[in-house]
DOLUMDO-782747 format. One line per 4 residues: number of its first residue (from 1); their letters; for each residue x, y, z of C-alpha. Coordinates in Angstrom, 2 decimals. Layout:
<pts>
NUM> A> X:Y:Z; ...
</pts>
This chain:
<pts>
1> XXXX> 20.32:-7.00:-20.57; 19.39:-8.13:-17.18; 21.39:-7.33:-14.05; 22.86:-9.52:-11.55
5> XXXX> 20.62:-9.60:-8.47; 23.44:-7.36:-6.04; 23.07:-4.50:-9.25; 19.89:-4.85:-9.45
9> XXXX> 18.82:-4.02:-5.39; 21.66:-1.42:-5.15; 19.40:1.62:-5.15; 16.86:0.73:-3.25
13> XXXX> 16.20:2.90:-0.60; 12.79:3.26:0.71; 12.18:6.93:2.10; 8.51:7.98:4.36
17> XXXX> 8.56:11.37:7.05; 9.09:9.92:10.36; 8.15:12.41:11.81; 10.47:11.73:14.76
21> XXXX> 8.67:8.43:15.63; 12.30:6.90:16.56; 10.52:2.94:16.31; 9.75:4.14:12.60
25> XXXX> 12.99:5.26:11.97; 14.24:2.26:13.66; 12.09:-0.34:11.28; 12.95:1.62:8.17
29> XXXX> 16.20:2.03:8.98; 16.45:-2.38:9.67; 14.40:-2.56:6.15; 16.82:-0.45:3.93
33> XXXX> 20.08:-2.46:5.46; 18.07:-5.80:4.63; 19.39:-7.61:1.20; 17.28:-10.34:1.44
37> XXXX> 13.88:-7.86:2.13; 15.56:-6.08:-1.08; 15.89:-9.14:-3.00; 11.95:-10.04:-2.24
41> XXXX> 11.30:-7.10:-3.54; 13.43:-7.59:-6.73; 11.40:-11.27:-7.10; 8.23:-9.64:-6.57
45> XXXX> 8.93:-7.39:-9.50; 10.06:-9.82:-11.40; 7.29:-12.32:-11.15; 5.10:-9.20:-11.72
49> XXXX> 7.00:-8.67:-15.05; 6.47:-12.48:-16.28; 3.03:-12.01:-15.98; 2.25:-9.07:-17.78
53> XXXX> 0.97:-7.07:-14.50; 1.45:-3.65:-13.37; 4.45:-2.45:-11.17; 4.79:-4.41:-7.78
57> XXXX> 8.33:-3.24:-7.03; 9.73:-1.12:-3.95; 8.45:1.77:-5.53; 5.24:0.50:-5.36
61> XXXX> 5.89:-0.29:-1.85; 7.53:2.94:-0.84; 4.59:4.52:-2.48; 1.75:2.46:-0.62
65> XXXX> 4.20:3.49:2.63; 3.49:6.74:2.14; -0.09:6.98:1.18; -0.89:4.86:4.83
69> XXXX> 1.20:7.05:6.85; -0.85:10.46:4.58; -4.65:8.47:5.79; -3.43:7.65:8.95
73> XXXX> -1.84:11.05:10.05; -5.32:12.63:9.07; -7.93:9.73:10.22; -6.35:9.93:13.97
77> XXXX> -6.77:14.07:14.86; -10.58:13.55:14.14; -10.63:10.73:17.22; -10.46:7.67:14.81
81> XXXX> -8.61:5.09:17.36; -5.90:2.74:16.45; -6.51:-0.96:17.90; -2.80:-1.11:19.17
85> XXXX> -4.01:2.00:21.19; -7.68:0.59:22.08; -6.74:-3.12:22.79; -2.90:-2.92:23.88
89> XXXX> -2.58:0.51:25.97; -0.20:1.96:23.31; 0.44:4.73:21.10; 0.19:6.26:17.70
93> XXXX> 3.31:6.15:17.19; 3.00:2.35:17.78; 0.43:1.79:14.65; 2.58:3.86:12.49
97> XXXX> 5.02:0.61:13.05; 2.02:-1.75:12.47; 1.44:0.08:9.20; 4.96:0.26:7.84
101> XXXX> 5.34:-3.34:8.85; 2.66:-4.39:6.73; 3.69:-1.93:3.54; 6.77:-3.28:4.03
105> XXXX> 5.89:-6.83:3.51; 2.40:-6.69:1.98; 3.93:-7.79:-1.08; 6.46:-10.00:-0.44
109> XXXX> 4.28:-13.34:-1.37; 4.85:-12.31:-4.94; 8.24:-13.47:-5.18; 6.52:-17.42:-4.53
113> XXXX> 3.71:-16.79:-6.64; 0.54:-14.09:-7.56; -1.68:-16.89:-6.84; -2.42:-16.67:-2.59
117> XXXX> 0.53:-13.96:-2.55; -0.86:-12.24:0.39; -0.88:-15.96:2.14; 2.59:-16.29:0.71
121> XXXX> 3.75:-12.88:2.50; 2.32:-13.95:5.63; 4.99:-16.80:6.23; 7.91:-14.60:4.86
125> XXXX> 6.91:-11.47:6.88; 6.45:-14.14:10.13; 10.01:-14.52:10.05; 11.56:-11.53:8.56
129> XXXX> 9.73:-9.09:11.45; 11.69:-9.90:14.75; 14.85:-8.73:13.10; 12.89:-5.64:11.82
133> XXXX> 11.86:-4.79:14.73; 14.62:-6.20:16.96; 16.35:-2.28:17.45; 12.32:-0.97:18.40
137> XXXX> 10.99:-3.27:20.45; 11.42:-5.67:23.30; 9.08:-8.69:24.23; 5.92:-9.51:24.44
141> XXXX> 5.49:-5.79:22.68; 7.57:-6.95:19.22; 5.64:-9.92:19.20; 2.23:-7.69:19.45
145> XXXX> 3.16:-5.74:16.45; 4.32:-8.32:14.59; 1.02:-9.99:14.93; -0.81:-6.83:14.02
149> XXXX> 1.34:-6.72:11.08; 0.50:-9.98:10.05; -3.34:-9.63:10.49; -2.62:-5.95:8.20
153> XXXX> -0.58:-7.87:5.42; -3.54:-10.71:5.05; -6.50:-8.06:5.53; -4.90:-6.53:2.53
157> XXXX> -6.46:-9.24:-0.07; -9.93:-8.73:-1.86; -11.84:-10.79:0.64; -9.33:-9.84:3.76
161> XXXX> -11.89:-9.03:5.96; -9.61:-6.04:8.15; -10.59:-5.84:11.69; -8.26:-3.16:12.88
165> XXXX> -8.11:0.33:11.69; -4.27:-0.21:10.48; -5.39:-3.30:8.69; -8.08:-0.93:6.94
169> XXXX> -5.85:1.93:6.06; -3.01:-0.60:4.46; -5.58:-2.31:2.31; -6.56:1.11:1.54
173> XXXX> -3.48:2.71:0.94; -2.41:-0.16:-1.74; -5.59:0.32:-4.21; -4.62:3.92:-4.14
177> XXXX> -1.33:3.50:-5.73; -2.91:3.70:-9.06; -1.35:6.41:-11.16; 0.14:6.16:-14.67
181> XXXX> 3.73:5.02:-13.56; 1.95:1.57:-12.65; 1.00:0.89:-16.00; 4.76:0.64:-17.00
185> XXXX> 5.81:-2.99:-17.43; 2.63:-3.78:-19.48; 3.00:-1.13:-22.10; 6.72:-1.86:-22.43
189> XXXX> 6.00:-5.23:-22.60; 3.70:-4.52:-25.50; 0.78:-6.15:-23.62; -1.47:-3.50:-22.05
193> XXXX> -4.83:-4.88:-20.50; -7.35:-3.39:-18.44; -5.23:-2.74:-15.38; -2.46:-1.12:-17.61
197> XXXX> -5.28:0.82:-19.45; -7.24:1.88:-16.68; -4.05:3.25:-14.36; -2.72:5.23:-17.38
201> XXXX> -6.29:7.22:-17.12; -5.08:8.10:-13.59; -3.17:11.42:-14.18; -3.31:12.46:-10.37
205> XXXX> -4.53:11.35:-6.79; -4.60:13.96:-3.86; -5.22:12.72:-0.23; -6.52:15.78:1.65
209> XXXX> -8.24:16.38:5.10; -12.09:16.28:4.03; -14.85:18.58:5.65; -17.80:16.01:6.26
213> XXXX> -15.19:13.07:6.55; -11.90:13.13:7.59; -10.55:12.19:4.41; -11.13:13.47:1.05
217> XXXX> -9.65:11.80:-2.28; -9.29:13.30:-5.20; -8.58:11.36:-8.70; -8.14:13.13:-12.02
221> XXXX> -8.34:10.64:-14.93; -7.72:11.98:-18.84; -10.34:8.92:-19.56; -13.26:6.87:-18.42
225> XXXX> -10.91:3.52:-18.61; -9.82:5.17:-15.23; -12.97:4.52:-13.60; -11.93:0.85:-13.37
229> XXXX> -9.20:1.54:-10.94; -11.81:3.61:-8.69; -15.16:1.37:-8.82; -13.39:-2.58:-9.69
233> XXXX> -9.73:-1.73:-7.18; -10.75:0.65:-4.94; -14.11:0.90:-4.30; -13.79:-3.34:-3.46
237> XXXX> -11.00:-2.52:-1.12; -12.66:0.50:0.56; -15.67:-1.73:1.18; -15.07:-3.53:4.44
241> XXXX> -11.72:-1.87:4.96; -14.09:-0.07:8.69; -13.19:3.39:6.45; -15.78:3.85:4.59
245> XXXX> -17.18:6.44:6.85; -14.48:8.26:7.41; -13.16:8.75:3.35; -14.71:10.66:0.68
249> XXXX> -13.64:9.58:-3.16; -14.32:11.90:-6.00; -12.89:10.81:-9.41; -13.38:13.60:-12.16
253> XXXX> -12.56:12.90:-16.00; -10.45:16.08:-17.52; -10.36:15.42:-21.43; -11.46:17.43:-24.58
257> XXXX> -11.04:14.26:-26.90; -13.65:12.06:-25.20; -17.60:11.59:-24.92; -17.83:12.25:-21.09
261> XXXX> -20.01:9.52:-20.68; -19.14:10.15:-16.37; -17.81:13.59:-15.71; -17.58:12.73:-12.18
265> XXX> -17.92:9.26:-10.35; -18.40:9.47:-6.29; -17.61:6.51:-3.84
</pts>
């Protein structure tokens, strides 16, 4: 039985380390008392369910949170520089905003339509992110990472074309939400398809400093469906996301019941 739309956001609570970055606490903080971010989220969901697609919820978006904030905290002590730091004088602490901002919203578009969704967020996110940010920031600096934002949420699309190192790590940081739990709603629904296939293969994915690069990935799959999610999602977002460099991605197949016809697949 469905729920009414107050039941249905009641436990949503979206939960990243701060890491005493008082702005951060500040914009989740603003997000978590927001019903109307909440109910975006609940439409984005649903619209996801309708169609048959993997899970697009505030799980998904706490989860894509938390990856950017994991690349992030390790791309920046090897000397990769934030543009909020390069172009506008401030801090780290600043792009952690940017970045949450984005994660935040990245989504939102959904709850209009899959079809241009990350267009769709853009206009949503334009107006939700002044009262976000209202308790962090004063002008012209909200306005500056509000903008950033923005250019973060669009970057995040196939062809997105990122041009700051936030806008990188978010587009990023969503292709590598990919484990089984996304593959829910389609195999409940009875109508599994590649991307419900393909993310059930994905039994694990550790984010870990790297040696040569600054960031290693790690994906254990239990089949080679998986390697969809790491050549077709990821591979396409890491391309011209200005990481490429700077990330290592090592997908390994652990199975006993399969021809390994790839026993391990390197981006």
């Amino acid at each position: 039985m469905a729920e009414s739309p107050a039941t249905a956001i009641a436990e949503m609570r979206i939960r990243a380390p701060a890491q005493r970055n008082r702005k951060l606490e500040a914009l989740i903080d603003a997000a978590n008392a927001d019903t109307q971010l909440k109910a975006w989220w609940l439409m984005q969901q649903t619209n996801a369910t309708r169609l048959g697609m993997s899970d697009h919820s505030w799980v998904h978006v706490q989860k894509v949170l938390n990856i950017a904030l994991r690349l992030f905290r390790l791309l920046t002590p090897r000397g990769i520089e934030p543009a909020v730091v390069r172009d506008h004088d401030m801090t780290t602490r600043d792009a952690e905003v940017v970045i949450a901002c984005a994660c935040l919203l990245h989504d939102t578009g959904m709850s209009i339509h899959r079809t241009d969704h990350e267009a769709f967020s853009l206009f949503l996110a334009a107006d939700k992110l002044p009262a976000l940010l209202e308790r962090a920031y004063d002008e012209p600096e909200r306005s500056v990472i509000a903008a950033e934002s923005l250019h973060a949420i669009i970057g995040h699309r196939r062809r997105g074309d990122p041009i700051t190192l936030e806008a990188g790590i978010v587009r990023v940081a969503d292709a590598l939400d990919m484990e089984e739990g996304r593959s829910r709603v389609p195999f409940e629904a009875g109508r599994p398809n590649i991307h419900s296939l393909s993310a059930a293969a994905i039994d694990d994915v550790r984010i870990e400093p790297g040696e040569d690069r600054a960031v290693r990935i790690e994906i254990e799959m239990n089949n080679s469906s998986g390697i969809f999610q790491v050549d077709e999602l990821l591979a396409t977002k890491l391309r011209g996301s200005g990481l490429e460099e700077h990330v290592e991605v090592v997908a390994e197949i652990h199975s006993e019941h399969e021809k390994r016809l790839v026993p391990v697949f390197r981006i």
